[in-house]
Backbone atoms as SQL, in Angstrom:
CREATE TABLE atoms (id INTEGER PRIMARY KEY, chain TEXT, resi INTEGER, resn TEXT, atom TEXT, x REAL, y REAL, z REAL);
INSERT INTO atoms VALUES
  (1, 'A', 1, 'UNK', 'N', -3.102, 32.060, 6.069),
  (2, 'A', 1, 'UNK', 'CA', -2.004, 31.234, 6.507),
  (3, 'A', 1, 'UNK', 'C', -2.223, 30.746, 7.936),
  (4, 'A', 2, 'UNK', 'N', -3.795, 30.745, 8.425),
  (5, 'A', 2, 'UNK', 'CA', -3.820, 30.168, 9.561),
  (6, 'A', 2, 'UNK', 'C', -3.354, 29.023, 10.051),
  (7, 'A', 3, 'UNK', 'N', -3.236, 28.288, 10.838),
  (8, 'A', 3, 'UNK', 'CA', -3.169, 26.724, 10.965),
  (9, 'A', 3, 'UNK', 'C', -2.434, 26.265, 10.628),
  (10, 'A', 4, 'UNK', 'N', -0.704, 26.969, 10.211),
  (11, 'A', 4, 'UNK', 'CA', 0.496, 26.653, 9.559),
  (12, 'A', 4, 'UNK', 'C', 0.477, 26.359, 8.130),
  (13, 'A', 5, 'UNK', 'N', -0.510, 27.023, 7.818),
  (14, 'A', 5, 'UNK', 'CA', -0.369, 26.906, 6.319),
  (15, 'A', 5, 'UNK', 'C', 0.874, 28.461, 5.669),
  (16, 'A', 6, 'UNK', 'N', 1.404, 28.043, 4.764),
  (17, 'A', 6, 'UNK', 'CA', 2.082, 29.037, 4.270),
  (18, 'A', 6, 'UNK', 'C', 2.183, 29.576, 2.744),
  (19, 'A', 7, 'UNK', 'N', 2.922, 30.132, 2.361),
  (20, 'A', 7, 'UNK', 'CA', 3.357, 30.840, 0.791),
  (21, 'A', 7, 'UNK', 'C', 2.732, 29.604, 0.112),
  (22, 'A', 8, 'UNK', 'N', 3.609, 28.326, -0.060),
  (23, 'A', 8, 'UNK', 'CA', 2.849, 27.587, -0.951),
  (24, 'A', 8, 'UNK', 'C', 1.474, 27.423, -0.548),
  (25, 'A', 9, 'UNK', 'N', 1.102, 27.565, -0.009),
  (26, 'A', 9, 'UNK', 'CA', -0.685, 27.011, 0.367),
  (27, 'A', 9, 'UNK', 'C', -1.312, 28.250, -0.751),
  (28, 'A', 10, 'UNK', 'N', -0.958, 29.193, -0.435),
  (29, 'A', 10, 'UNK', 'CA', -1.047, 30.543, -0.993),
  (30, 'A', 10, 'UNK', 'C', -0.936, 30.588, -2.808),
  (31, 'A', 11, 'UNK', 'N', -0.009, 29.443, -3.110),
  (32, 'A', 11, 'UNK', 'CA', 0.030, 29.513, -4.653),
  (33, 'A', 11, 'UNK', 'C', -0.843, 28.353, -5.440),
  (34, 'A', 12, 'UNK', 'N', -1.221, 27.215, -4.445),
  (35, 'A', 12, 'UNK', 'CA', -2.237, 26.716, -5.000),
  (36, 'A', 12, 'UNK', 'C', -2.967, 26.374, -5.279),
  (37, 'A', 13, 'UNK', 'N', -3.751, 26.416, -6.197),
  (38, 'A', 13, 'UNK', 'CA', -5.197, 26.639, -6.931),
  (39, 'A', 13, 'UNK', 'C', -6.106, 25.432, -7.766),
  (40, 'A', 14, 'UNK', 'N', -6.614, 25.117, -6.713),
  (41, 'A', 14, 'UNK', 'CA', -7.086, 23.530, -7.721),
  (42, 'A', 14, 'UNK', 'C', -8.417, 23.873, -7.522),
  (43, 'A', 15, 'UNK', 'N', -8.742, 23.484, -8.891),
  (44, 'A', 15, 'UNK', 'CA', -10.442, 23.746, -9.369),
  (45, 'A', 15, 'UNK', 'C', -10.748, 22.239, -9.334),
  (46, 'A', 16, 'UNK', 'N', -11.584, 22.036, -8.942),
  (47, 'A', 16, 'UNK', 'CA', -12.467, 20.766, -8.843),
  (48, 'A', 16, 'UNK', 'C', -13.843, 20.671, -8.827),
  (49, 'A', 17, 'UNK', 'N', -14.597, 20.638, -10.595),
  (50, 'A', 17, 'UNK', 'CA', -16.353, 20.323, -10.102),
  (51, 'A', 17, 'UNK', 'C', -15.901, 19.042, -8.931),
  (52, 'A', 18, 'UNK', 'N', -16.928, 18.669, -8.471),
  (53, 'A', 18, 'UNK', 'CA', -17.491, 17.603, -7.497),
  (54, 'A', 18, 'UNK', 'C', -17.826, 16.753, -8.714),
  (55, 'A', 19, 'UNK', 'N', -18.894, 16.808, -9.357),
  (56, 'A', 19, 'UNK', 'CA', -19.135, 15.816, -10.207),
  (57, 'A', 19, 'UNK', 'C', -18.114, 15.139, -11.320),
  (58, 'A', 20, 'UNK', 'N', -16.932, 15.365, -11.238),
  (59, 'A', 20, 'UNK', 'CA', -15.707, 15.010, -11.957),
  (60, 'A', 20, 'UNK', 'C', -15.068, 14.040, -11.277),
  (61, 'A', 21, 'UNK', 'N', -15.328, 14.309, -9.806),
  (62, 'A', 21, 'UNK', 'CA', -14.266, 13.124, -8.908),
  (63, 'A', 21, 'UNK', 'C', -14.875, 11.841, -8.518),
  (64, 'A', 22, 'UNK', 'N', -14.273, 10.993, -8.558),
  (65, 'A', 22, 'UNK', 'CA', -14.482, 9.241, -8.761),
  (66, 'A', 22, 'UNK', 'C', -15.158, 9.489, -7.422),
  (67, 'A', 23, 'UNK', 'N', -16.416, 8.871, -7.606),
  (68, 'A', 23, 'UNK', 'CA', -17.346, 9.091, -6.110),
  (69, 'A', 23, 'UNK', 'C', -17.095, 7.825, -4.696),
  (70, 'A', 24, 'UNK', 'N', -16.028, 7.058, -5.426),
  (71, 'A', 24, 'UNK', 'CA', -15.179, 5.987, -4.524),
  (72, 'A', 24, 'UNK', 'C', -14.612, 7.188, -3.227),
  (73, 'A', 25, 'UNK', 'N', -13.932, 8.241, -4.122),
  (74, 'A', 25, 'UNK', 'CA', -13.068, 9.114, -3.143),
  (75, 'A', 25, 'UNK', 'C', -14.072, 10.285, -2.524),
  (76, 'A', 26, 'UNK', 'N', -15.541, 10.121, -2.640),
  (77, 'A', 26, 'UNK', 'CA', -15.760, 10.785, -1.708),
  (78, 'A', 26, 'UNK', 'C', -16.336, 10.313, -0.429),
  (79, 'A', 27, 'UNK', 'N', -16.441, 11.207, 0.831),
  (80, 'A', 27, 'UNK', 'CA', -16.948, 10.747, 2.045),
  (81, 'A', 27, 'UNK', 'C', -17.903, 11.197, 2.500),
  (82, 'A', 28, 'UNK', 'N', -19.267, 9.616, 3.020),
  (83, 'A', 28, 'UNK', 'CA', -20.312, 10.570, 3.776),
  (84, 'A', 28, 'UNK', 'C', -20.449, 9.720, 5.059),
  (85, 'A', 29, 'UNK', 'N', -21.472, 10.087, 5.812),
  (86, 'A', 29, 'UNK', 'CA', -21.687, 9.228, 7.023),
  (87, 'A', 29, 'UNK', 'C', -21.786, 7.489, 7.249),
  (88, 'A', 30, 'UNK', 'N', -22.191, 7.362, 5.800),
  (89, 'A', 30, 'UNK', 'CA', -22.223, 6.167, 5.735),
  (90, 'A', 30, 'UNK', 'C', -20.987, 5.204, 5.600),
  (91, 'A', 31, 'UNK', 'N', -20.102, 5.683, 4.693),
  (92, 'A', 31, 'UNK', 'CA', -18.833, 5.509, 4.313),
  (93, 'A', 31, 'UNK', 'C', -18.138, 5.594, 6.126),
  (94, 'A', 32, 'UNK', 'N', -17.890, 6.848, 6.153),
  (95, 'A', 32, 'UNK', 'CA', -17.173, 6.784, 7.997),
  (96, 'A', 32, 'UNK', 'C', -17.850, 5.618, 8.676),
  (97, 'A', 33, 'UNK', 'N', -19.126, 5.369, 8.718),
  (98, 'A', 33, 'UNK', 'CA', -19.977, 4.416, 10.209),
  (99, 'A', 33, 'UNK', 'C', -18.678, 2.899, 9.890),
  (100, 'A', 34, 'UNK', 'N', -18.922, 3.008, 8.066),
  (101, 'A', 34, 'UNK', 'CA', -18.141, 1.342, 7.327),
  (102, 'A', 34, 'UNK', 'C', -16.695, 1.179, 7.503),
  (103, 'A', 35, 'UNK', 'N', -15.945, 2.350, 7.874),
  (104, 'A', 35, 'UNK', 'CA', -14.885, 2.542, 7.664),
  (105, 'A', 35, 'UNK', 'C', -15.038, 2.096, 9.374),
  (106, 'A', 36, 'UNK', 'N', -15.372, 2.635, 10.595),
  (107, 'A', 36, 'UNK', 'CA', -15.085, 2.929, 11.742),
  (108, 'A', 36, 'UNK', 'C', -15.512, 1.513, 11.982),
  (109, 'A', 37, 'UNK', 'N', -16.317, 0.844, 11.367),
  (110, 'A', 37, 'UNK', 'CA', -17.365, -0.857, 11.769),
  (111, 'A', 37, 'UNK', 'C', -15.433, -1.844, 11.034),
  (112, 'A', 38, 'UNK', 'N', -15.240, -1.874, 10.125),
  (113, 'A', 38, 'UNK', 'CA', -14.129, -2.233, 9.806),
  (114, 'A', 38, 'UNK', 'C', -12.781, -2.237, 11.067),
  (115, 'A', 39, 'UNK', 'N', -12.771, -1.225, 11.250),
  (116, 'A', 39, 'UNK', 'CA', -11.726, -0.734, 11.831),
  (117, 'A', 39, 'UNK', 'C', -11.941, -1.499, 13.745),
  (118, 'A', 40, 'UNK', 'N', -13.256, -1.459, 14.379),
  (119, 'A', 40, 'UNK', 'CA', -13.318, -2.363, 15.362),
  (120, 'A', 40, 'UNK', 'C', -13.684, -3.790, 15.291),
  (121, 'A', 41, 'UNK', 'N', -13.912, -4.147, 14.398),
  (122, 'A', 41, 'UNK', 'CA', -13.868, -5.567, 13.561),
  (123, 'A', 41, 'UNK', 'C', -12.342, -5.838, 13.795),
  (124, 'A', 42, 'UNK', 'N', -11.360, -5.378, 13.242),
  (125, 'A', 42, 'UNK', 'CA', -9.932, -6.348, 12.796),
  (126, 'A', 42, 'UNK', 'C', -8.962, -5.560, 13.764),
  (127, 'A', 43, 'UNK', 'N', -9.008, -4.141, 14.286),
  (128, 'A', 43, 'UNK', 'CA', -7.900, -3.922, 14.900),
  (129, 'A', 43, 'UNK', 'C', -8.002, -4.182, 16.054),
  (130, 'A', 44, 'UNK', 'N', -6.836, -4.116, 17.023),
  (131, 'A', 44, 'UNK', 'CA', -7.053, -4.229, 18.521),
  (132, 'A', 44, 'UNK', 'C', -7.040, -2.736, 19.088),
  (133, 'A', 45, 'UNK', 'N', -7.196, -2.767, 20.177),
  (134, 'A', 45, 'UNK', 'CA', -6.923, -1.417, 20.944),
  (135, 'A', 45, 'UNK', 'C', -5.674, -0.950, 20.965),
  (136, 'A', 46, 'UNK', 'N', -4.817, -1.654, 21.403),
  (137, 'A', 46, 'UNK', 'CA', -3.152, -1.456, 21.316),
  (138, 'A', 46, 'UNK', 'C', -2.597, -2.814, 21.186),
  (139, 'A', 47, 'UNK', 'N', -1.543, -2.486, 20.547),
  (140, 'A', 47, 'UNK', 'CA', -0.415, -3.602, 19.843),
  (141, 'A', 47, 'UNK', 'C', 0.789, -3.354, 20.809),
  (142, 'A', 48, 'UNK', 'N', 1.143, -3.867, 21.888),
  (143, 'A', 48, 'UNK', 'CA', 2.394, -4.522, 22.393),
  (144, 'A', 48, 'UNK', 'C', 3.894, -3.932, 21.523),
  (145, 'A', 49, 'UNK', 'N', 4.759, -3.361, 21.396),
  (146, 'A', 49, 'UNK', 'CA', 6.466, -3.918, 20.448),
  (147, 'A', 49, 'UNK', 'C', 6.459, -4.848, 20.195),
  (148, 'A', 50, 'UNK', 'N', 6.347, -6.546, 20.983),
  (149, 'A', 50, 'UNK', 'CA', 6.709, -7.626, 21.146),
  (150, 'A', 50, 'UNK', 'C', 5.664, -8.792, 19.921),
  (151, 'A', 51, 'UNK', 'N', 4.438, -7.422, 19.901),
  (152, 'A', 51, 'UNK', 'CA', 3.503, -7.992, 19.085),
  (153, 'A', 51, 'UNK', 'C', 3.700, -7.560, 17.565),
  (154, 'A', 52, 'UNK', 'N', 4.570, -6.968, 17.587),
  (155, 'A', 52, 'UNK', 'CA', 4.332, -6.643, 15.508),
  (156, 'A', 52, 'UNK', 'C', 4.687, -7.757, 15.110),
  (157, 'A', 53, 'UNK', 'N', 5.377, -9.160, 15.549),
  (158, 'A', 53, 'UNK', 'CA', 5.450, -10.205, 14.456),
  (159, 'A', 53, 'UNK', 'C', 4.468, -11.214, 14.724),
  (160, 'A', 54, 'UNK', 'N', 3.881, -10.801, 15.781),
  (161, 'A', 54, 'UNK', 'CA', 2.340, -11.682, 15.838),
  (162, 'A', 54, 'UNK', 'C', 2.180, -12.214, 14.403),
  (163, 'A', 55, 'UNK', 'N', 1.814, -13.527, 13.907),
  (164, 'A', 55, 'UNK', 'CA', 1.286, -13.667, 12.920),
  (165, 'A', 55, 'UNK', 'C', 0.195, -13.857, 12.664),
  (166, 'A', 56, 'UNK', 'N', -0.927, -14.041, 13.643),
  (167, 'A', 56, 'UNK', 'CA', -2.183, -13.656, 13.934),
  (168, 'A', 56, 'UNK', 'C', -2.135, -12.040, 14.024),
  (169, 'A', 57, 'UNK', 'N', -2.212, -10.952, 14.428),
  (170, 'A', 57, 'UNK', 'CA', -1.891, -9.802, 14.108),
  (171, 'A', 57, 'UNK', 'C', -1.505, -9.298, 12.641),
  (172, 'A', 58, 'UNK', 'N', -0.924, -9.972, 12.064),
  (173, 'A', 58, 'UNK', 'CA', -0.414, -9.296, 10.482),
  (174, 'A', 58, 'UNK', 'C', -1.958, -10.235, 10.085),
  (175, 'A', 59, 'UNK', 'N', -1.901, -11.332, 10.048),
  (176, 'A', 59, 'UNK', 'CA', -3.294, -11.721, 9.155),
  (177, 'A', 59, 'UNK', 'C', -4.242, -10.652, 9.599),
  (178, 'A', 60, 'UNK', 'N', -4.504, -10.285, 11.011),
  (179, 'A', 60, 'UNK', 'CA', -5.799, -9.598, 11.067),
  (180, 'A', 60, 'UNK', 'C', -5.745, -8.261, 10.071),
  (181, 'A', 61, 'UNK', 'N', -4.829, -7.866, 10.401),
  (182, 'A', 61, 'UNK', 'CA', -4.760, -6.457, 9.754),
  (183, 'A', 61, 'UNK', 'C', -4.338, -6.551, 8.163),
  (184, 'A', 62, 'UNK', 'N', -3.782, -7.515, 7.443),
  (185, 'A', 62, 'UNK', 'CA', -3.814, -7.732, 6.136),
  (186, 'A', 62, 'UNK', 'C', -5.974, -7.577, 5.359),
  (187, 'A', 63, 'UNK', 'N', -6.037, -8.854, 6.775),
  (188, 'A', 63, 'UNK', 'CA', -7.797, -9.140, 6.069),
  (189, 'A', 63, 'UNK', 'C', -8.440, -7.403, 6.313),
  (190, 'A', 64, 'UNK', 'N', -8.172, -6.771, 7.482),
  (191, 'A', 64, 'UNK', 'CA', -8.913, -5.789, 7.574),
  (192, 'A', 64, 'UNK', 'C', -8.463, -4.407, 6.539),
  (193, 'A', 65, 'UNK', 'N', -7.422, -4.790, 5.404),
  (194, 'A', 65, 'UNK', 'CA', -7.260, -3.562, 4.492),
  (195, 'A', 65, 'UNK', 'C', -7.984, -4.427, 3.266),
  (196, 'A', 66, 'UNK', 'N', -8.134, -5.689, 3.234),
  (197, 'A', 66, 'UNK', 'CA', -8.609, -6.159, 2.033),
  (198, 'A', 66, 'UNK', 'C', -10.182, -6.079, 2.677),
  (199, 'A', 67, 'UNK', 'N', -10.905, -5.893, 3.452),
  (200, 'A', 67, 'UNK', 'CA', -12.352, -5.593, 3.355),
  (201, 'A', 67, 'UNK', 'C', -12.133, -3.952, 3.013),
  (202, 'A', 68, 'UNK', 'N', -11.444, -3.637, 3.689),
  (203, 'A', 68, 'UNK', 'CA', -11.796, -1.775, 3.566),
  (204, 'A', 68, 'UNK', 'C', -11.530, -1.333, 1.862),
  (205, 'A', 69, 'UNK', 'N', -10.547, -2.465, 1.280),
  (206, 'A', 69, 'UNK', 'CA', -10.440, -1.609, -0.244),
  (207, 'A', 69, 'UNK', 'C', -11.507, -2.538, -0.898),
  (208, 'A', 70, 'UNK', 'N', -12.117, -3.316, -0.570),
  (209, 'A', 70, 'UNK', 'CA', -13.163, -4.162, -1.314),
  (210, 'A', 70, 'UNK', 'C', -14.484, -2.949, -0.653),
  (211, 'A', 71, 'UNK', 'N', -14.519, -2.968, 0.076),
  (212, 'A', 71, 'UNK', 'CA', -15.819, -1.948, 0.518),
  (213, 'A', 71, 'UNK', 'C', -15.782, -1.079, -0.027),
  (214, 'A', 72, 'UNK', 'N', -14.774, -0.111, -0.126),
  (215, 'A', 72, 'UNK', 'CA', -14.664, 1.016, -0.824),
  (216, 'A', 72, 'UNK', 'C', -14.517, 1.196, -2.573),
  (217, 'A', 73, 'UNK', 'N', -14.276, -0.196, -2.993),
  (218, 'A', 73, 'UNK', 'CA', -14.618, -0.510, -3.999),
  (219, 'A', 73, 'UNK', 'C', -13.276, 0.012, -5.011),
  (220, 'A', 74, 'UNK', 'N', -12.076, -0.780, -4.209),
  (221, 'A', 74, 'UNK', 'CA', -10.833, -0.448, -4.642),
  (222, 'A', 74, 'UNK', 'C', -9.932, -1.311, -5.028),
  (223, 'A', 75, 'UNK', 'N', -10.615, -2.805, -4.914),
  (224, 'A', 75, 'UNK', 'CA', -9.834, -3.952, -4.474),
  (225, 'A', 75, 'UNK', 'C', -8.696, -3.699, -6.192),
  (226, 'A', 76, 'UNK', 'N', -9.958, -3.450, -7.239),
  (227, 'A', 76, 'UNK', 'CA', -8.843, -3.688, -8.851),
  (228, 'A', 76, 'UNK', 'C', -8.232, -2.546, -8.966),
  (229, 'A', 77, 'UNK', 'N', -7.611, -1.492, -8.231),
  (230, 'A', 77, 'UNK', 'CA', -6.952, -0.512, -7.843),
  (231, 'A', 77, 'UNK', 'C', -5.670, -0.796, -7.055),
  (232, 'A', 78, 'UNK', 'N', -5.964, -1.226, -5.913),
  (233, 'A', 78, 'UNK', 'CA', -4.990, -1.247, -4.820),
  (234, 'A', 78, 'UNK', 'C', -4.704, -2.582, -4.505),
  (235, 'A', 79, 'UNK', 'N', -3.230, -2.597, -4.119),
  (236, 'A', 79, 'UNK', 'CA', -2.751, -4.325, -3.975),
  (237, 'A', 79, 'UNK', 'C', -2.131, -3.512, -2.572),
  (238, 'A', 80, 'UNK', 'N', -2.681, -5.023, -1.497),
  (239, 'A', 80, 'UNK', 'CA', -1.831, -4.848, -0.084),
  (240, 'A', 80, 'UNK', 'C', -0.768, -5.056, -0.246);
């Protein structure tokens, strides 16, 4: 129960081969470098209050979840 884990952490039990899970959902270095190259591509450093209705701002960050679920190979999965 280190690390605030508690009783429920304690009751559950999930078996998972590796080779069962959709290899979309797993992560390696390469995946993080694409994810982190994405992520200074479309976001800014900090967003302003005054800026969330930027509409340059919502496009950037709309386009930058539609490369990340197309990269990750999610696009016929997930709708922004």
């Amino acid at each position: 129960m280190a690390n605030g884990g508690g009783p429920a952490c304690l009751r559950l039990r999930v078996v998972a081969d590796p080779a069962t899970i959709d290899p979309r959902f797993l992560v390696d270095e390469a995946k993080l470098d694409a994810i982190a190259a994405i992520v200074a591509a479309y976001w800014p450093e900090d967003i302003a209050p005054d800026g969330l209705g930027d509409t340059t701002l919502i496009a950037r960050i709309e386009q930058s979840w539609l490369t990340l679920v197309d990269h990750l190979q999610l696009s016929g999965d997930l709708m922004p």
